[in-house]
LOMAR-904442 format. One record per residue: x, y, z of N, C-alpha, C in turn. Coordinates in Angstrom, 1 decimal, m for minus. Example, Ala and Ser with C-alpha at 12.3 -4.5 7.8 and 13.67 -1.06 7.14 Angstrom:
<sites>
+--------+--------+--------+--------+--------+--------+--------+--------+--------+
:     nu :     nv :     nw :    cau :    cav :    caw :     cu :     cv :     cw :
+--------+--------+--------+--------+--------+--------+--------+--------+--------+
:   13.2 :   m5.7 :    7.8 :   12.3 :   m4.5 :    7.8 :   13.2 :   m3.3 :    7.8 :
:   12.8 :   m2.2 :    7.1 :   13.7 :   m1.1 :    7.1 :   12.9 :    0.0 :    7.9 :
+--------+--------+--------+--------+--------+--------+--------+--------+--------+
</sites>
This chain:
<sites>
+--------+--------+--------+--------+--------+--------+--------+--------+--------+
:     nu :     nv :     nw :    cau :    cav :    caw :     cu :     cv :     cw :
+--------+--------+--------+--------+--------+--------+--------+--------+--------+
:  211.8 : m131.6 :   13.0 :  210.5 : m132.1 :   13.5 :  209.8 : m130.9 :   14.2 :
:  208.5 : m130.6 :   13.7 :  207.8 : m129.5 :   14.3 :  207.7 : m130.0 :   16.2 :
:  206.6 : m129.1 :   16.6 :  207.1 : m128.8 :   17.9 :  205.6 : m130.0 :   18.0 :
:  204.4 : m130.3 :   17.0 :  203.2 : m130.5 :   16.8 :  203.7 : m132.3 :   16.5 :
:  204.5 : m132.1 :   15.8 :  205.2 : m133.7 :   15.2 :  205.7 : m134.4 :   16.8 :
:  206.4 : m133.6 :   17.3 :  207.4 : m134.4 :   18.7 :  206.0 : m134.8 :   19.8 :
:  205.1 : m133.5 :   19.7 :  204.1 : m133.8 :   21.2 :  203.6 : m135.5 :   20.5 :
:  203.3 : m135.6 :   18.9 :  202.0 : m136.7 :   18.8 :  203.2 : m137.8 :   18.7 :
:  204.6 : m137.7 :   18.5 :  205.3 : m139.1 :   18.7 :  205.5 : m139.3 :   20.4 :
:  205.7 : m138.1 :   21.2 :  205.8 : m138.6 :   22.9 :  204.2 : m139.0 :   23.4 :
:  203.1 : m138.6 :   22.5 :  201.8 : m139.4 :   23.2 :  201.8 : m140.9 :   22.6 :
:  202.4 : m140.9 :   21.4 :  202.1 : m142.8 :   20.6 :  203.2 : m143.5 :   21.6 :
:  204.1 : m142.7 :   22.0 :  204.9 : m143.8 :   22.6 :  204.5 : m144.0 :   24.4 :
:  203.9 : m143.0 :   24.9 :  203.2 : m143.2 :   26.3 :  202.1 : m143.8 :   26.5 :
:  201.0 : m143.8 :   25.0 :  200.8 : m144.5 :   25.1 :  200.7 : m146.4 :   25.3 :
:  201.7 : m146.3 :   24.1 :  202.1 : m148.0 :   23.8 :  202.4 : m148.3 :   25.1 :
:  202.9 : m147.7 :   26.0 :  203.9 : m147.5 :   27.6 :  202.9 : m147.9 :   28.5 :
:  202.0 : m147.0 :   28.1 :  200.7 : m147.4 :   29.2 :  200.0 : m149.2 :   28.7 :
:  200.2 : m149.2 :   27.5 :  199.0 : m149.9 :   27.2 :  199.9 : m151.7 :   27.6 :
:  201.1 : m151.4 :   27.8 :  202.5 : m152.6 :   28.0 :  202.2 : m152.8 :   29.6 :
:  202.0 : m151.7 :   30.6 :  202.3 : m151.3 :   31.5 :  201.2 : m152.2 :   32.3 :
:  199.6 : m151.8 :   31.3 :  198.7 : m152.2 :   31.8 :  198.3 : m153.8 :   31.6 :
:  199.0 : m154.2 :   30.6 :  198.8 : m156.0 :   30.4 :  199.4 : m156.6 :   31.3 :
:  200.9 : m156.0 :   31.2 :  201.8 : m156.9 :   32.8 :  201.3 : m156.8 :   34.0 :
:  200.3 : m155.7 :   34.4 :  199.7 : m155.7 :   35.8 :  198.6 : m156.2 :   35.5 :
:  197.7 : m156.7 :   34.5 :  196.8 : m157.8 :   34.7 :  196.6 : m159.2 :   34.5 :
:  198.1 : m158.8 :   33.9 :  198.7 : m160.8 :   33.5 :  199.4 : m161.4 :   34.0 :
:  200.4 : m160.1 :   34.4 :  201.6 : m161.1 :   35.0 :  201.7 : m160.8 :   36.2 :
:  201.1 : m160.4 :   37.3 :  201.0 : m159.7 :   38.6 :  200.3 : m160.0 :   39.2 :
:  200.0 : m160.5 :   41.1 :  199.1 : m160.6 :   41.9 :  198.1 : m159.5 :   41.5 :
:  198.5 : m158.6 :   41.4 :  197.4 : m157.5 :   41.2 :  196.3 : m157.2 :   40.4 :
:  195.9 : m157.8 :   40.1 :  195.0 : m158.1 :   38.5 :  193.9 : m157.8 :   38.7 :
:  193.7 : m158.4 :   40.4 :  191.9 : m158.0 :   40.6 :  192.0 : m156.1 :   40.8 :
:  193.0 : m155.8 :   41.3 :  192.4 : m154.5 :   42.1 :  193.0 : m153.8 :   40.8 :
:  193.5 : m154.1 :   39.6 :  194.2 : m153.3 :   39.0 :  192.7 : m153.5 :   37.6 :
:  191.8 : m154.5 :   37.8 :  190.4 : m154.4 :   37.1 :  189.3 : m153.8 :   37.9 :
:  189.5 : m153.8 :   39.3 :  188.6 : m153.3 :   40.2 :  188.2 : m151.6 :   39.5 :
:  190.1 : m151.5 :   39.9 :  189.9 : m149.8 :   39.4 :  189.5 : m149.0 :   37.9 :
:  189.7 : m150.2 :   37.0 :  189.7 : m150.5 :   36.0 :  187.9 : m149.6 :   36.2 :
:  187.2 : m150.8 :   36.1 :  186.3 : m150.6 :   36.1 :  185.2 : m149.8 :   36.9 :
:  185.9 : m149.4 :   38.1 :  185.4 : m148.3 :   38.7 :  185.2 : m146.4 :   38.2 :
:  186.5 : m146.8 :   37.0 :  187.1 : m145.5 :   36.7 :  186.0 : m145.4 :   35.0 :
:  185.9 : m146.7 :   34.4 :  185.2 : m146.1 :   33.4 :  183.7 : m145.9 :   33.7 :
:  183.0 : m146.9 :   35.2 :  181.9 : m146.1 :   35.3 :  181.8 : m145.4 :   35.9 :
:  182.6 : m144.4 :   36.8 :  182.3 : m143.4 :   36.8 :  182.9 : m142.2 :   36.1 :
:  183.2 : m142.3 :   34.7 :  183.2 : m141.2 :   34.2 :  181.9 : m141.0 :   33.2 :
:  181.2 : m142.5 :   32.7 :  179.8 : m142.4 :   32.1 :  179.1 : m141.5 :   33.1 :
:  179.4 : m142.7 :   34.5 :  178.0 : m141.7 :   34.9 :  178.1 : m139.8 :   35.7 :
:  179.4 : m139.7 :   35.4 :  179.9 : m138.0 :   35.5 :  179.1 : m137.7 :   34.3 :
:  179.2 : m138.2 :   33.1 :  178.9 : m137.3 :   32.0 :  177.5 : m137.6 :   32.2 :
:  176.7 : m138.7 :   32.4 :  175.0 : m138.1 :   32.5 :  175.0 : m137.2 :   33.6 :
:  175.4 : m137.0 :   35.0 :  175.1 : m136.3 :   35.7 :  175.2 : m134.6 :   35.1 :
:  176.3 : m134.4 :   34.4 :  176.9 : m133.3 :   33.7 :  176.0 : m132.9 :   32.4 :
:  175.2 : m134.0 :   31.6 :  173.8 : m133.6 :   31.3 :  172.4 : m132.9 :   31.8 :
:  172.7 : m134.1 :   32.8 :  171.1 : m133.5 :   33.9 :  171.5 : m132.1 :   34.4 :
:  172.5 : m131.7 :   34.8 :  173.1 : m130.1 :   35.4 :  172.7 : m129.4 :   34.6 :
:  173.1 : m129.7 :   33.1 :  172.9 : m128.6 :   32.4 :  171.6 : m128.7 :   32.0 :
:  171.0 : m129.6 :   31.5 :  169.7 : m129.7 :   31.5 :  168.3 : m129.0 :   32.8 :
:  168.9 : m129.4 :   33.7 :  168.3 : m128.5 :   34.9 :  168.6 : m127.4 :   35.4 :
:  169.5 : m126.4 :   34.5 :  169.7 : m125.1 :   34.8 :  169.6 : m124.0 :   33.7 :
:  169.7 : m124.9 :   32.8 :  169.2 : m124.1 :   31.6 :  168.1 : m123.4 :   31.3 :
:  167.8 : m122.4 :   30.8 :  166.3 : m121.7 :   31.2 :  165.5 : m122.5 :   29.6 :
:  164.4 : m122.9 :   29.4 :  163.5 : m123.4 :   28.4 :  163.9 : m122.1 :   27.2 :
:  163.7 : m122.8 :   26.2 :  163.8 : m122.0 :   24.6 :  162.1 : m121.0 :   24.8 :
:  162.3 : m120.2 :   24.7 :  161.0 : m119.2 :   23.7 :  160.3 : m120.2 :   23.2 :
:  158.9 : m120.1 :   23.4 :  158.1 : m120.5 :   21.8 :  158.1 : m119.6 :   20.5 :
:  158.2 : m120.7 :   19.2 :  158.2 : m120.3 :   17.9 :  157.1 : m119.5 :   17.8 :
:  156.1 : m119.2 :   18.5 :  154.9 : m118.3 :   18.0 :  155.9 : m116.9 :   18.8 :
:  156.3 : m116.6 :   19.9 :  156.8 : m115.6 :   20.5 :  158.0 : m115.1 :   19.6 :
:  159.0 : m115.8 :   19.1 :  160.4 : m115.5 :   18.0 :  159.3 : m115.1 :   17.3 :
:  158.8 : m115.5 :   16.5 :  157.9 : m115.2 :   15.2 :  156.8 : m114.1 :   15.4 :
:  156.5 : m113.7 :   16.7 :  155.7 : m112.2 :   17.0 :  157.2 : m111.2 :   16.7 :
:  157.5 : m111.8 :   17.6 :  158.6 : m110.2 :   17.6 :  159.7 : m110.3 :   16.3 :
:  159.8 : m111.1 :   15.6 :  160.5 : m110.9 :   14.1 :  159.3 : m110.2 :   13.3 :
:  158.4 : m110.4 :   13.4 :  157.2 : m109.2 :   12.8 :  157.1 : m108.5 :   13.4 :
:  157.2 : m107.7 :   14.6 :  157.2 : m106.4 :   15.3 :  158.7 : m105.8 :   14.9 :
:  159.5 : m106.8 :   14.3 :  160.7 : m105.7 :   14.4 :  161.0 : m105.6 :   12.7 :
:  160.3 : m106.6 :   11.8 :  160.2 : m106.1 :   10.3 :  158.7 : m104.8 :   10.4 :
:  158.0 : m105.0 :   10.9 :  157.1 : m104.3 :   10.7 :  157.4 : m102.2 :   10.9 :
:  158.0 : m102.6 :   12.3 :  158.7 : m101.3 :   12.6 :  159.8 : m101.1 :   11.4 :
:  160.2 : m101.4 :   11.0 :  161.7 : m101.6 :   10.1 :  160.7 : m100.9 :    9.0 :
:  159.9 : m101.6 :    8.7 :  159.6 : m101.0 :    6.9 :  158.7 :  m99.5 :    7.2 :
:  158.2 :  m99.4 :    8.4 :  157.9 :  m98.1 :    8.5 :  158.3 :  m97.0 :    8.6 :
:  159.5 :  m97.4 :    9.1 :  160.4 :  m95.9 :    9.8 :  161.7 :  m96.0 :    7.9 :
:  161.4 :  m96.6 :    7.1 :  161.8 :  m97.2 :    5.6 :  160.9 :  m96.0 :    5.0 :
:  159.9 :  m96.4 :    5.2 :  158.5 :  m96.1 :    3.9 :  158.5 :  m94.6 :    4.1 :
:  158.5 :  m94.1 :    5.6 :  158.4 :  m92.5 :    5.7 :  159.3 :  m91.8 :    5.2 :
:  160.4 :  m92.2 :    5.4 :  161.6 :  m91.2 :    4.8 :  161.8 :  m91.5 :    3.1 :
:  161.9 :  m92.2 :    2.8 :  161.8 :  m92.3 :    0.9 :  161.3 :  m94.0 :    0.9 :
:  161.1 :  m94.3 :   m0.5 :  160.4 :  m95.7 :   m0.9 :  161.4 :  m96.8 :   m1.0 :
:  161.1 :  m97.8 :   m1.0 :  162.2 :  m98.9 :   m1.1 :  162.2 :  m99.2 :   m2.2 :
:  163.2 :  m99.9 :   m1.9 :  164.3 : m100.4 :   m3.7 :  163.2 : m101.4 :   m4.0 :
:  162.4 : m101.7 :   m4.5 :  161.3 : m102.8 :   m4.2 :  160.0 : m102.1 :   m4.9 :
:  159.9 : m101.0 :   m3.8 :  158.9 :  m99.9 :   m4.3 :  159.4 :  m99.3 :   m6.1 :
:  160.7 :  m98.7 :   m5.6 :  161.5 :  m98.0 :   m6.6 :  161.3 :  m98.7 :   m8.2 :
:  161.5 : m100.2 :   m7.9 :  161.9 : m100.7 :   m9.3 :  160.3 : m101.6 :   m9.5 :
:  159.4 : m101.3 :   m8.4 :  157.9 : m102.0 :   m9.3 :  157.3 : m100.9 :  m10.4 :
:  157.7 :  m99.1 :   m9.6 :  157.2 :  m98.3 :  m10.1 :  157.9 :  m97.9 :  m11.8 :
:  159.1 :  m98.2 :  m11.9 :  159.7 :  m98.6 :  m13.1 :  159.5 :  m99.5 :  m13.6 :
:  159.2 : m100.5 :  m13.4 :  158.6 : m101.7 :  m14.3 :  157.3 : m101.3 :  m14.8 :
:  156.5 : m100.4 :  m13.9 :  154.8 : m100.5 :  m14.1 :  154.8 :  m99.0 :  m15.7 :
:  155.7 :  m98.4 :  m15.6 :  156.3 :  m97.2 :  m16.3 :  156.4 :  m97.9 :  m18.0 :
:  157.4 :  m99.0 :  m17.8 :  157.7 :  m99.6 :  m18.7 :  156.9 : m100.3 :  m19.9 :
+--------+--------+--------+--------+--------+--------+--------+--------+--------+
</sites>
């Protein structure tokens, strides 16, 4: 049995462990209320950790760029690009219109 096989048969059987563990303390035990109290204290506060843990990130995150701003400087940096291209020899583009127009 891999080392990957033993961890997922000791979580199916901890689980089933828990899940036995948790019907006899709400069925068959004085304890029922405080053992639903916590119950349900525990699953809302992990919803509401995870919106808070939204709004965090949400409120510290800096705003996206506007698409006009990405879109200026993707043309300021093709523009530069095909110039510092064109001065030193022609592009493959240039190369194969002027062989086509030959043709």
């Amino acid at each position: 049995m891999s080392r990957d096989q033993a961890l997922g048969a000791l979580l199916l059987v901890a689980g089933i462990i828990g899940i036995l563990i948790y019907g006899w303390l709400v069925f068959f035990t004085g304890w029922w209320m405080i053992v639903l109290q916590i119950t349900a204290f525990v699953a809302i506060a992990a919803v509401l950790a995870i919106i808070a843990w939204i709004g965090y990130t949400l409120a510290t995150t800096p705003p996206p760029k506007p698409m006009e701003e990405i879109e200026k400087e993707l043309e300021k940096e093709q523009s530069e690009s095909g110039t510092k291209e064109g001065t030193s020899e022609q592009t493959s583009e240039q190369k194969e219109g002027a062989s086509d127009s030959k043709s």
